[in-house]
C-alpha positions as CSV (number, residue, x, y, z in Angstrom):
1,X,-10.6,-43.3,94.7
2,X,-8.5,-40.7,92.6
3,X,-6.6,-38.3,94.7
4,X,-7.7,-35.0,94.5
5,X,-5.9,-32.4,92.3
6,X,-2.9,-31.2,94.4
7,X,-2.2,-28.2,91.6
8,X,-6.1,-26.7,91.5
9,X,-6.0,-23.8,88.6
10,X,-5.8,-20.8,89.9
11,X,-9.0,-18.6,89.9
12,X,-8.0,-15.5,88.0
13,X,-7.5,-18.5,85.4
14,X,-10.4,-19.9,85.4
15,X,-12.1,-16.8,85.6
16,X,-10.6,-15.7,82.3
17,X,-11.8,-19.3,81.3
18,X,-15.2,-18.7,81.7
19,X,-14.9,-15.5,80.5
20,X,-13.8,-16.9,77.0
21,X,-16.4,-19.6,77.0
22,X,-18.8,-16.8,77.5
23,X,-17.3,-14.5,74.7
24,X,-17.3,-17.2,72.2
25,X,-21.0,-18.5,73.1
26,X,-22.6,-14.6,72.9
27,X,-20.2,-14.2,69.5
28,X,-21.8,-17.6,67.7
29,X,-25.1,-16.3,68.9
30,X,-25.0,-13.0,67.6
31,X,-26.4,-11.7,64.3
32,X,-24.3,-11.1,61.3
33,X,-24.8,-6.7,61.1
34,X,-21.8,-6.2,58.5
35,X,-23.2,-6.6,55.6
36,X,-22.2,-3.5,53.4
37,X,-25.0,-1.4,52.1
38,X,-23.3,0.6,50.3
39,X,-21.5,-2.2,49.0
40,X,-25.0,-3.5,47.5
41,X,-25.7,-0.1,45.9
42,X,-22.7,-0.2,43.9
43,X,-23.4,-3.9,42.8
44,X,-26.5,-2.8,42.1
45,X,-25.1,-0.1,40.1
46,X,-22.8,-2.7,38.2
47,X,-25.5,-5.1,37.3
48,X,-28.0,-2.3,35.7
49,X,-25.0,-1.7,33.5
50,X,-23.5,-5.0,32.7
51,X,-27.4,-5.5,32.1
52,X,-27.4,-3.0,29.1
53,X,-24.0,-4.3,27.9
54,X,-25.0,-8.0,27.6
55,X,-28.0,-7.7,26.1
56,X,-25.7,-5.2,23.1
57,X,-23.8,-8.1,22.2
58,X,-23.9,-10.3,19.1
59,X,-23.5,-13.5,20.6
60,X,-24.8,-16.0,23.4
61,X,-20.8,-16.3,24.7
62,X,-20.0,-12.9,25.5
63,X,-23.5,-12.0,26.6
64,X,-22.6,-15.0,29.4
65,X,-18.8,-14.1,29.5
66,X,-20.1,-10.2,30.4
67,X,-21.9,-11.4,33.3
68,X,-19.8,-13.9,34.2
69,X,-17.3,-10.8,34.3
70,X,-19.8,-9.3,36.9
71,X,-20.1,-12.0,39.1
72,X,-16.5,-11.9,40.0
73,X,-16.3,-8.6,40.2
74,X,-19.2,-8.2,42.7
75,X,-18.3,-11.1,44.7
76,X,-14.3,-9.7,44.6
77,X,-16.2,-5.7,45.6
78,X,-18.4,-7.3,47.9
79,X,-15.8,-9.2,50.3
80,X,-13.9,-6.3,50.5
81,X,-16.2,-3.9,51.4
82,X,-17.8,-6.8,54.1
83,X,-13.8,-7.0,55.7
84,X,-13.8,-3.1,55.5
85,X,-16.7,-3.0,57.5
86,X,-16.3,-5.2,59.8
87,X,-12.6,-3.8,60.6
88,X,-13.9,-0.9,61.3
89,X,-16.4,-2.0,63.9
90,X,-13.6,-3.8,65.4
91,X,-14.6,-7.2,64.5
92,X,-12.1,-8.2,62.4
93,X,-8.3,-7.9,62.0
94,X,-5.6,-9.8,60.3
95,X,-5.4,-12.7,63.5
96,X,-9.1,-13.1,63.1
97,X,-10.7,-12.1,59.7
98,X,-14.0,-13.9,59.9
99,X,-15.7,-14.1,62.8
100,X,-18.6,-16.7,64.2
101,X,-21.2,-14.7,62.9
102,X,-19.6,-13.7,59.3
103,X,-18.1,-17.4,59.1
104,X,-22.0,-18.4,59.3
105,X,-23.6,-15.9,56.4
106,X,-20.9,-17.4,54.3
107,X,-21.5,-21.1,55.0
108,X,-25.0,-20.0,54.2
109,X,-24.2,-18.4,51.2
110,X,-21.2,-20.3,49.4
111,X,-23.5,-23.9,48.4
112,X,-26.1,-22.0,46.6
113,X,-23.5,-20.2,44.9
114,X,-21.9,-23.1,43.8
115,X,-24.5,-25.2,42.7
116,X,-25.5,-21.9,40.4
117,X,-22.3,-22.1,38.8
118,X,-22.5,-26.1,38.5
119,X,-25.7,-26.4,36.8
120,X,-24.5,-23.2,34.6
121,X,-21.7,-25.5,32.9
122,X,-24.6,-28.1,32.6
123,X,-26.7,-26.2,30.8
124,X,-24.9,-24.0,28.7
125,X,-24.3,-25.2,24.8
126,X,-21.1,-25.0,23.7
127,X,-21.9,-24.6,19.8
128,X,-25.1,-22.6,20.8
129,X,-22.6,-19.8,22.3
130,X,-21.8,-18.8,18.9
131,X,-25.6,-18.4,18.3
132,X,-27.1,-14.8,18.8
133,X,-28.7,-14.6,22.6
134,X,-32.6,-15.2,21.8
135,X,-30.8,-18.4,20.4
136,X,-28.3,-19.4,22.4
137,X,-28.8,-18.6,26.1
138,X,-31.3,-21.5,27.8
139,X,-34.0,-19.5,28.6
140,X,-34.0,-21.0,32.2
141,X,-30.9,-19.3,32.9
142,X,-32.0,-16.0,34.4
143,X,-34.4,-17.9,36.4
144,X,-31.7,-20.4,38.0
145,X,-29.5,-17.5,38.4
146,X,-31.7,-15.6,40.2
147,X,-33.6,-18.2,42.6
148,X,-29.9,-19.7,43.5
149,X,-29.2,-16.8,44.7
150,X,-32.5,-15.9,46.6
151,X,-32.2,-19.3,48.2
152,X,-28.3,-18.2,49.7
153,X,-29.5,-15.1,50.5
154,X,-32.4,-16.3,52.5
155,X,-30.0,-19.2,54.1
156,X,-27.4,-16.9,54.6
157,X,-29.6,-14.0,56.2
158,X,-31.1,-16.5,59.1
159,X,-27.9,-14.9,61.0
160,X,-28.1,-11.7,59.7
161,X,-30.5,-8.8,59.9
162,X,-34.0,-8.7,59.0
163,X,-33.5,-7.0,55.8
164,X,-31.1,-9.6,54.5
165,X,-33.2,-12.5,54.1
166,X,-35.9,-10.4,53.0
167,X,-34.0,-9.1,49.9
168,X,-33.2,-13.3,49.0
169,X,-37.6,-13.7,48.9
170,X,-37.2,-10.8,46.4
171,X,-35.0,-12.6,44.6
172,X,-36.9,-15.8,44.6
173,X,-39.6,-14.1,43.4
174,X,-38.0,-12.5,40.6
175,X,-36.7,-15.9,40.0
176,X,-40.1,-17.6,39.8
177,X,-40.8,-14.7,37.6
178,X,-38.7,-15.3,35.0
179,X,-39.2,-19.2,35.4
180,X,-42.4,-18.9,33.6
181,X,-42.2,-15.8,31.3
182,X,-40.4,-15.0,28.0
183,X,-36.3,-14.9,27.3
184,X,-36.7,-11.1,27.4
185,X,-38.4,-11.0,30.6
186,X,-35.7,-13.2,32.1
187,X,-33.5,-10.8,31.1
188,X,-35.6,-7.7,32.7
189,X,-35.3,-9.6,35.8
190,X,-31.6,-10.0,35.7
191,X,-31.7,-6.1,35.3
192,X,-34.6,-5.8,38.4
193,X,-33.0,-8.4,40.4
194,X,-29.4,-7.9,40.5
195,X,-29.6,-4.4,39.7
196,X,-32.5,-2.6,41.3
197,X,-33.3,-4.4,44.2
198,X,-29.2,-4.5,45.2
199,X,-29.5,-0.7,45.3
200,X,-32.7,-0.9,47.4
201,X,-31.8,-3.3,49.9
202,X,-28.7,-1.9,49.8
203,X,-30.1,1.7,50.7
204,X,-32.1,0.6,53.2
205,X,-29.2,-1.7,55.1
206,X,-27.0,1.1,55.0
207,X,-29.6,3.8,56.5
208,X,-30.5,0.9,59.5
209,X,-27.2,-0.3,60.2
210,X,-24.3,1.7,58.8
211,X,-22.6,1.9,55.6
């Protein structure tokens, strides 16, 4: 038989043990509530113009290079605001910059994102880019851009609030939109999608859960 412990932890240890097991299990469980509202509104706002610019420009390339330019700079404003929000409510700093809940939306988030960006290289036509947009731009695009994104959204927003995975069914459905109609209503729905219903959801996350 194995002797018994002669050096038992103390309880304020385990205590504190227990305590942290708790913490850690109620933090994994909880819902992701920082996503930035106002943060989506000026995406929002970003998209309706980079919207306008693209489709003002003589060829496929820089109409793609133009919202390729948007991308990062909503993903680059978007992080920020997210880490601004959450250091604010106190749930992040620099020791911990992502918690459970945050480190979730993003694992949720980054696959679709990636496989947009994959099947973008695949599809796009090097010669064509030198082509005006009607002739140029695979009139998929829009479509694939948009339901990619719908599907993180959604995947992302089964730990997050209600309005979240809501706004990726929008975009889905803008997606399936543009899936069977003209070039020029894919590009309408680029301008809906990214643009108008950013500022909407965005409004109405920041009036239900803060900024």
């Amino acid at each position: 038989m194995a002797s018994p412990d002669r050096h038992p932890p103390a309880l304020h240890d385990r205590a504190i043990q227990d305590l942290s097991f708790i913490r850690r299990t109620m933090e994994g469980a909880s819902a992701f509530t920082d996503v930035p509202g106002w943060g989506l509104v000026g995406i929002g706002v970003s998209a309706l113009l980079t919207a306008a610019l693209a489709q003002g420009q003589p060829t496929a390339g820089r109409w793609l290079a133009v919202w390729i330019g948007e991308a990062v700079l909503a993903a680059s404003v978007g992080t920020a605001l997210l880490w601004f929000k959450m250091r604010r409510n106190g749930r992040a700093s620099a020791k911990v910059p992502l918690t459970v809940p945050a480190r979730k939306f993003f694992l949720g988030l980054l696959p679709a994102i990636i496989a947009g960006a994959i099947l973008t290289l695949a599809m796009v036509d090097g010669p064509a880019m030198a082509a005006p947009i009607a002739d140029g731009i695979p009139a998929l695009l829009p479509a694939l851009w948009l339901t990619l994104y719908g599907t993180g959204i959604v995947t992302a927003g089964m730990h997050s609030v209600r309005a979240v995975p809501s706004m990726g069914m929008t975009f889905m459905t803008l997606g399936a939109i543009a899936g069977v109609g003209s070039p020029a209503l894919g590009a309408w729905m680029l301008a809906l999608g990214f643009g108008l219903t950013h500022i909407g959801f965005g409004l109405w996350i920041a009036r239900r859960h803060g900024g």
